[in-house]
C-alpha positions as CSV (number, residue, x, y, z in Angstrom):
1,X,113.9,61.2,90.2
2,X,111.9,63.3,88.3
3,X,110.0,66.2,90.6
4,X,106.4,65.2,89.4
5,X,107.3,61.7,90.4
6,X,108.7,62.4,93.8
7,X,105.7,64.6,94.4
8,X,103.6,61.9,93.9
9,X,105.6,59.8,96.1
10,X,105.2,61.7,98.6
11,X,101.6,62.8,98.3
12,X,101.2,58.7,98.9
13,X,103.5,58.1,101.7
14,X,101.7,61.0,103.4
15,X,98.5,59.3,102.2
16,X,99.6,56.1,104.2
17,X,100.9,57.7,107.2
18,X,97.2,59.1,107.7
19,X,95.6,56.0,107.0
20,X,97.6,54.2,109.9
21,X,97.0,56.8,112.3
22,X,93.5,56.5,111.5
23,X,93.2,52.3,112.3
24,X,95.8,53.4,115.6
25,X,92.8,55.5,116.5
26,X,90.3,52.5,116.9
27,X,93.2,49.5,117.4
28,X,94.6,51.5,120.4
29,X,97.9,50.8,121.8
30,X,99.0,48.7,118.8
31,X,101.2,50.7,116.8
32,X,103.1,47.8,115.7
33,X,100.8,45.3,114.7
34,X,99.2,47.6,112.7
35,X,102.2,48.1,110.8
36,X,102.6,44.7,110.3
37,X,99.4,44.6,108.7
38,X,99.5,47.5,106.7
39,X,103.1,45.7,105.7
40,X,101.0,42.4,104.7
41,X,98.7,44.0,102.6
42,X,101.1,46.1,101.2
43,X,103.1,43.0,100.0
44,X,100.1,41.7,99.0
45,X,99.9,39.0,101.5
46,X,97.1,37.2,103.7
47,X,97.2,37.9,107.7
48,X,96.5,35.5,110.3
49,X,95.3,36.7,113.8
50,X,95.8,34.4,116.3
51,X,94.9,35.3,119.7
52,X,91.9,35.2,122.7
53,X,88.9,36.1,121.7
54,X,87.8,39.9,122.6
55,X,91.2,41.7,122.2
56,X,90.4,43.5,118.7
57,X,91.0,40.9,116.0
58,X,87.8,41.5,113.7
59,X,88.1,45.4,114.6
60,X,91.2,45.7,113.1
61,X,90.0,43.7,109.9
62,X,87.1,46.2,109.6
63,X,89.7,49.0,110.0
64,X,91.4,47.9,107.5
65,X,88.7,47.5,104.9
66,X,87.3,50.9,105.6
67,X,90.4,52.6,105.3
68,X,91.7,51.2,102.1
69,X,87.7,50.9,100.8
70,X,88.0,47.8,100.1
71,X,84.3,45.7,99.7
72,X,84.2,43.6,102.9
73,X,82.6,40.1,103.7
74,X,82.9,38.3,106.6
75,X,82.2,34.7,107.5
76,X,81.9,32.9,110.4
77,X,83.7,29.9,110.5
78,X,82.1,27.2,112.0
79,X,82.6,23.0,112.2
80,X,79.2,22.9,109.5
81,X,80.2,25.7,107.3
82,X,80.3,24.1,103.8
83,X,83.1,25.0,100.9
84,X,80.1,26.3,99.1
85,X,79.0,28.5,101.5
86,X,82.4,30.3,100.7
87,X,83.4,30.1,97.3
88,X,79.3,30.2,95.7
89,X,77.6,27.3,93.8
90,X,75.9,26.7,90.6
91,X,72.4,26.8,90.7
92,X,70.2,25.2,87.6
93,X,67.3,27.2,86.4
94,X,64.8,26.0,84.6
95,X,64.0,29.3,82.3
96,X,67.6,28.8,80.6
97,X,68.0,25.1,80.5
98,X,71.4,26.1,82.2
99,X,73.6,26.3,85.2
100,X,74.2,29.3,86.9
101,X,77.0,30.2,89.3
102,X,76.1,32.3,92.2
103,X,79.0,33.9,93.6
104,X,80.3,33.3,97.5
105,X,81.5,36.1,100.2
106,X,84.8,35.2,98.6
107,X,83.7,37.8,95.9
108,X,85.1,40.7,97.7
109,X,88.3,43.2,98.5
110,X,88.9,41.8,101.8
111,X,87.3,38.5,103.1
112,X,87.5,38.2,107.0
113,X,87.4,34.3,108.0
114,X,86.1,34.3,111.6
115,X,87.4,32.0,113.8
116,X,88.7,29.9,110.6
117,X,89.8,27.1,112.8
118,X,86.5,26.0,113.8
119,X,85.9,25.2,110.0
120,X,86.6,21.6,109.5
121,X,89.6,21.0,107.4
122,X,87.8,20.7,104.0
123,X,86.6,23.8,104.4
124,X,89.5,25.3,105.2
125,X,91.2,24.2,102.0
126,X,88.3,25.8,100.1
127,X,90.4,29.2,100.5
128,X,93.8,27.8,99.1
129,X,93.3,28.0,95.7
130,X,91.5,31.6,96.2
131,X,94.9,32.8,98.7
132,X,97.4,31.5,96.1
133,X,95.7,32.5,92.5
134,X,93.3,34.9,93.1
135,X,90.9,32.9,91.6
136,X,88.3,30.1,91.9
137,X,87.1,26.9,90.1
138,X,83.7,25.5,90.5
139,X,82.2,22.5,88.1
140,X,85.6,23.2,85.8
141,X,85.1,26.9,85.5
142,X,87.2,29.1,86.4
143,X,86.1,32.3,88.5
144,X,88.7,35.5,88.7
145,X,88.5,37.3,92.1
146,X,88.5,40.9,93.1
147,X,91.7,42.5,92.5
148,X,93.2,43.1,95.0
149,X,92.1,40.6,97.1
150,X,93.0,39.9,101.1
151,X,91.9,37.3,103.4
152,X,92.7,38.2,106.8
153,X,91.7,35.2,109.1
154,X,91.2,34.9,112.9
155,X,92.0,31.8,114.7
156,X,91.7,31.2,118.5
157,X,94.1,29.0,120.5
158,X,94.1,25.1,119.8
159,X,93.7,24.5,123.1
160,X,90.3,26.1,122.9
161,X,87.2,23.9,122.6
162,X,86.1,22.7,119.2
163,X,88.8,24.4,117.2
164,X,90.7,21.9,114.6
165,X,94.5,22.6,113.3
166,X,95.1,24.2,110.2
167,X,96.8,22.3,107.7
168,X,100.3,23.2,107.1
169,X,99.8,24.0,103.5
170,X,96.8,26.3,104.5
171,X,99.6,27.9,107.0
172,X,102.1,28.4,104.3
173,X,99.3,30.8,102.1
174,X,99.2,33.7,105.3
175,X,102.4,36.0,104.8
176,X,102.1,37.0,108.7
177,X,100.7,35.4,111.9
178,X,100.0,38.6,114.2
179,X,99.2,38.4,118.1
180,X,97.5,41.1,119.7
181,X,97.6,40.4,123.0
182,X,96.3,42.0,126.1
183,X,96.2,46.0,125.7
184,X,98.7,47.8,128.3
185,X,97.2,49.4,131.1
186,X,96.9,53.4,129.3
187,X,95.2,51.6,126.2
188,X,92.8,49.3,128.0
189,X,91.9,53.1,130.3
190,X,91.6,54.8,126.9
191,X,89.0,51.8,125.5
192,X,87.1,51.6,129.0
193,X,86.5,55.8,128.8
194,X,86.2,56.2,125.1
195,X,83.5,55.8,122.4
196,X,82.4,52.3,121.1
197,X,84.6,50.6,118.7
198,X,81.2,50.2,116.3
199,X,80.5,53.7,117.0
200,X,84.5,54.3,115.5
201,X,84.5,52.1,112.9
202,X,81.2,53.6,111.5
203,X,83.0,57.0,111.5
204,X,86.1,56.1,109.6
205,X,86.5,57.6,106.2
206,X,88.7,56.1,103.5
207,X,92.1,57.2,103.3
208,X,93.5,55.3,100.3
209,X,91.5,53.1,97.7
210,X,92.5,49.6,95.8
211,X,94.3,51.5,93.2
212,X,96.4,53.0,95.4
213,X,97.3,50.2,97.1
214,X,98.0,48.5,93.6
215,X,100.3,51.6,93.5
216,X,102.2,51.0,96.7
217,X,102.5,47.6,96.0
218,X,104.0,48.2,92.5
219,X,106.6,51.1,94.7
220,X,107.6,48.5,97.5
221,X,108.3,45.8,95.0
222,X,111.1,49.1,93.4
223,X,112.7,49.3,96.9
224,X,116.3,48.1,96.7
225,X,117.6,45.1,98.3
226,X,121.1,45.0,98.4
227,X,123.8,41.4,97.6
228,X,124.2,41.6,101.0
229,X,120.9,41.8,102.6
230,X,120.5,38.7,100.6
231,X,123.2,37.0,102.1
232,X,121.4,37.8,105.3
233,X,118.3,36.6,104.1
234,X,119.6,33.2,102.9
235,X,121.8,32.8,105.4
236,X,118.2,32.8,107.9
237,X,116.4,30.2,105.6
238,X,119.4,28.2,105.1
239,X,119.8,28.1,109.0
240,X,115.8,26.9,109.7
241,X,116.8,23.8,107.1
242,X,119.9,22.7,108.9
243,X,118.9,23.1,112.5
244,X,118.2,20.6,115.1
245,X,115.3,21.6,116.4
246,X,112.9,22.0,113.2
247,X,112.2,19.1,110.7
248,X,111.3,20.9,108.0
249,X,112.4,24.6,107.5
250,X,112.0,27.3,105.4
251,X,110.8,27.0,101.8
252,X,111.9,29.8,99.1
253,X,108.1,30.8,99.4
254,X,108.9,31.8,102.4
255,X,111.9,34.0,101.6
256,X,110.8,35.2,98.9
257,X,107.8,36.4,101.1
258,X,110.1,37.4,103.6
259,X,111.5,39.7,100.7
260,X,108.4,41.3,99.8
261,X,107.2,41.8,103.0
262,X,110.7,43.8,104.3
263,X,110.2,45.7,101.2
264,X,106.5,47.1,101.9
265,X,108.2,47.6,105.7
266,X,110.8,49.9,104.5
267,X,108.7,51.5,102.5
268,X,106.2,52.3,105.7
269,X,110.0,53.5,107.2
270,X,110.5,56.3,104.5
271,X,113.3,54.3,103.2
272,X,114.1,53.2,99.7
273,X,116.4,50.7,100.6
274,X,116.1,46.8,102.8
275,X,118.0,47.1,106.1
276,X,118.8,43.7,108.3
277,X,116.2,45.5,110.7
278,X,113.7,45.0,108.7
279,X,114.3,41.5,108.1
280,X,114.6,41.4,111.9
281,X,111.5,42.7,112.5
282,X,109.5,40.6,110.8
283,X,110.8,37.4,111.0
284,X,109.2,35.8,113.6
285,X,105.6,36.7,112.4
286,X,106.4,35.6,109.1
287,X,108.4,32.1,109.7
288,X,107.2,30.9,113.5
289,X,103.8,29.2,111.9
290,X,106.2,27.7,108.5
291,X,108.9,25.9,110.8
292,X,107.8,22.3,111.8
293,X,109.1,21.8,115.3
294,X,111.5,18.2,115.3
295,X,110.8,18.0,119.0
296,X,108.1,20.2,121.4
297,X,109.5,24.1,120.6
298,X,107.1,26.4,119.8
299,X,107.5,27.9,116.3
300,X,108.2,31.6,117.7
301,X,111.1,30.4,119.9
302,X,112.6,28.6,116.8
303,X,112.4,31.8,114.7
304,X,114.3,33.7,117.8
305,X,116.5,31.1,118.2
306,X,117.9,31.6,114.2
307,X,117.6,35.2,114.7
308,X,120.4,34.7,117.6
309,X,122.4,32.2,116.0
310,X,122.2,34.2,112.4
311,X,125.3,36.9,112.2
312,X,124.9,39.8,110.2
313,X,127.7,40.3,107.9
């Protein structure tokens, strides 16, 4: 590798390591969730957090807009939001004769959907075509988004009041389903003495920008994955198709998400290379909300039980 190059490299992988001190700072005690989502947006995926409300799900989305300035827009989801009221509508005016589309908070870097499960199932589906092309159509024309373009999404538990189920197809567009979780005992001490999180958040300076995360995107997708890591990797989907418990597994969306996503991971590690670990690591919070249960198994048991049953060659 050329010196210039590797210089740069490294510039940017220093560049990253600052940036995820920086949201550990404010998200306290959750190193590895924040590597998970630097690892989604890295990949250039969508992130689903699914947890109790109050444990630092819309902090860490503002964290994450603010340290990659990316143009943030958040809406809160709730059962009379309208489709509109997302992606924009077209307005006639009178001066021109002519319709005129008004853009929605969709037109941003990073779009946090609040409570997105609270949003009646139309609405919902208003973000698939946004999640899976970058782009929206309204009265037949076409509308390109931001580039990039992230929608991290909050849910709260089903078992919550007034929430409704997303639909599996709306499921399949997040590359990860994080869960904070409580914060240990040192972390929640840490939170209870410290500064405000809106106080933090206000403070935090960019670290890396949209075209450098275009570049690290471009730099994971380089990372090598070996014949037989991929063995590995199909062996897991093939297993989630064939087992018992699950009616319908694995798709090769998924995998080849699962591949992307392992790449930006290593690349977080300082490694140019996919190891099973990696795969390991982020398996459950990128297949446990894909597998369809046959009988009353939770999604995140399934994805343990294939990591078990799954032999690394």
């Amino acid at each position: 590798m050329p010196a210039t190059i590797q210089h740069r490299d490294d510039d940017l992988q220093q560049q990253l390591g600052t940036a995820m001190a920086q949201v550990n700072r404010v998200l306290l005690g959750k190193p590895r969730q924040v590597k998970l989502a630097f690892t989604c947006l890295i990949a250039g995926g969508h992130l689903l957090l699914e947890d109790i409300p109050g444990v630092g799900k819309t902090t860490l989305a503002h964290a994450l807009a603010a340290t990659f300035a990316l143009d943030f827009q958040r809406v809160q989801f709730t059962s009379d939001l309208l489709p509109s009221d997302i992606i924009g509508v077209s307005i006639y005016e009178r001066e021109s004769g002519q319709f005129r589309f008004h853009p929605g908070p969709i037109f941003t870097g990073l779009l946090l959907a609040d409570e997105i499960n609270r949003a009646s199932p139309k609405t919902q589906s208003a973000l698939l075509e946004a999640m899976a092309e970058n782009q929206v159509t309204v009265d037949g024309q076409t509308h390109a988004l931001a580039q990039p373009f992230f929608v991290v999404a909050t849910q709260n538990p089903l078992d919550l009041n007034g929430t409704f189920p997303l639909p599996d197809s709306q499921l399949d567009r997040f590359m990860l389903r994080l869960s904070l979780d409580y914060p240990d005992a040192a972390a929640e001490r840490a939170l209870l003495t410290g500064s405000d999180r809106r106080d933090l958040l206000a403070q935090l300076e960019p670290q890396l920008d949209g075209a450098a995360l275009t570049a690290l995107h471009q730099r994971a997708q380089t990372i090598t994955a070996s014949g037989a890591l991929l063995d590995y990797l199909q062996a897991l989907l093939a297993a989630s198709r064939r087992h018992a418990d699950i009616r319908v597994g694995l798709s090769p969306r998924a995998g080849l998400a699962l591949l992307g996503a392992a790449r930006a991971w290593a690349l977080l590690s300082g490694r140019r290379h996919v190891l099973p670990e990696d795969l390991q690591a982020l398996f459950v919070p990128l297949a446990a909300h894909r597998l369809l249960p046959a009988r009353g198994t939770q999604g995140d048991a399934l994805a343990r039980q294939l990591l078990a049953e799954v032999a690394v060659d």
